[in-house]
C-alpha positions, 0 to 999 in steps of 0.5 A: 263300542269294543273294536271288534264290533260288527254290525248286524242286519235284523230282518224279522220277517213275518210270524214267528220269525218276529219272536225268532230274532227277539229271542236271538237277540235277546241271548246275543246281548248278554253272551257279547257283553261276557265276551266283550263282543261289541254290536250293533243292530238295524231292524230292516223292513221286508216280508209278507206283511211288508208286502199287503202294508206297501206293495213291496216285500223287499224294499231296495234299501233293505236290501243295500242295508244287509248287504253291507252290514257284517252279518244278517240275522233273518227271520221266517218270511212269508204268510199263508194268506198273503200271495203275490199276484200270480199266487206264489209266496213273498220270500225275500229270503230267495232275493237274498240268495240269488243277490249276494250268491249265497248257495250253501244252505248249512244247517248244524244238526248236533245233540246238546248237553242237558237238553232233551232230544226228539229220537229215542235211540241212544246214538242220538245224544252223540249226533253231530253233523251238517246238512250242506244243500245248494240254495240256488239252483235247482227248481229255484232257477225259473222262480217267477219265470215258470209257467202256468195254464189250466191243464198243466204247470212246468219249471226247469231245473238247472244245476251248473258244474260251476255251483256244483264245485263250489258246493264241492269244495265249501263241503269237503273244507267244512268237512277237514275243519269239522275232523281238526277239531273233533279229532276223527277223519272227516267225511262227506256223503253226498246224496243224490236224488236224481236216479230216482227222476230222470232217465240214467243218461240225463241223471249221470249230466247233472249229478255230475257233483259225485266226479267233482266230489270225488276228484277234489276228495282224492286231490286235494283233501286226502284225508276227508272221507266220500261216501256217495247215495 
């Protein structure tokens, strides 16, 4: 095992999510010997299937097992015809979440060379960007506490300053490090939805991340642009 070995939590999940990881491991293993990257790997239980087995989709020493490996390598989880008993989805991914504070979701979108790409502009073979989302807040907040009747079905949507800035901040330094390498002047656009829901006293409260944004832009990452939808 190479002194820069790193120990990788598998949790294939269910569906594709077992061929996702199969397949990702199987690119991971030749690219570590080439580069002398050592690894080890546990294959975790958890998931929908998991579930109907067991009656548990994230056993707790699957949990303990992620969390103190270096990286964890995550599969789809979840199957249509597998439900809890109040009829939501098992999502194991969300326990993870809301576990280790995971709140960027950050999600690479970039052409690569050689392969085909799906939109027929020709500025596509030079996309490169990265969808930054919240993965915490939001509706997620009253998951499995909502409520439910017969004639009505309510959620609460919750968005901290706390998170926001941290959101903030994670976007604007990704933003710099992009631009260093790249060799261009960064830029985050933030779009906000919320315009569209609320009436404009509530929206300008909880859309307060364009102030956030806008202050860390002009104090502290001067060189990172802010375009705001």
């Amino acid at each position: 095992m190479a002194a820069n070995s790193v120990r990788i939590a598998v949790l294939p999940g269910d569906g594709i999510g077992t061929e996702v990881t199969d397949a990702t491991l199987a690119v991971l293993e030749p690219l570590a010997r080439r580069h002398g990257i050592g690894f080890s790997t546990e294959t975790l239980p958890a998931g929908a299937f998991h579930y109907q087995a067991t009656g548990e989709a994230f056993p707790e020493s699957s949990f303990r097992a992620a969390e103190g490996a270096d990286a964890i390598l995550l599969g789809a989880m979840g199957w249509p015809g597998i439900r809890q008993a109040d009829g939501t989805e098992i999502a194991p991914q969300l326990d993870l979440r809301f576990r280790l504070g995971l709140y960027a979701g950050v999600r690479p979108v970039r052409a690569i060379p050689g392969v085909p790409v799906a939109l027929a502009n020709p500025r596509a073979q030079s996309m490169d960007f990265v969808l930054v989302r919240e993965s915490t807040e939001g509706l997620f907040h009253s998951r499995g506490a909502g409520l439910v009747t017969e004639d009505r079905a309510e959620e609460t949507l919750r968005i901290t300053r706390a998170t926001t800035e941290k959101l903030s901040r994670f976007s604007f330094r990704l933003a710099e490090r992009r631009a260093a390498r790249l060799g261009r002047k960064g830029r985050v656009t933030l779009v906000n939805i919320f315009p569209n829901i609320f009436p404009i006293g509530i929206s300008q409260k909880i859309s307060s991340g364009r102030g956030i944004s806008y202050l860390f832009h002009t104090k502290r990452l001067p060189k990172t642009g802010l375009t705001h939808y």
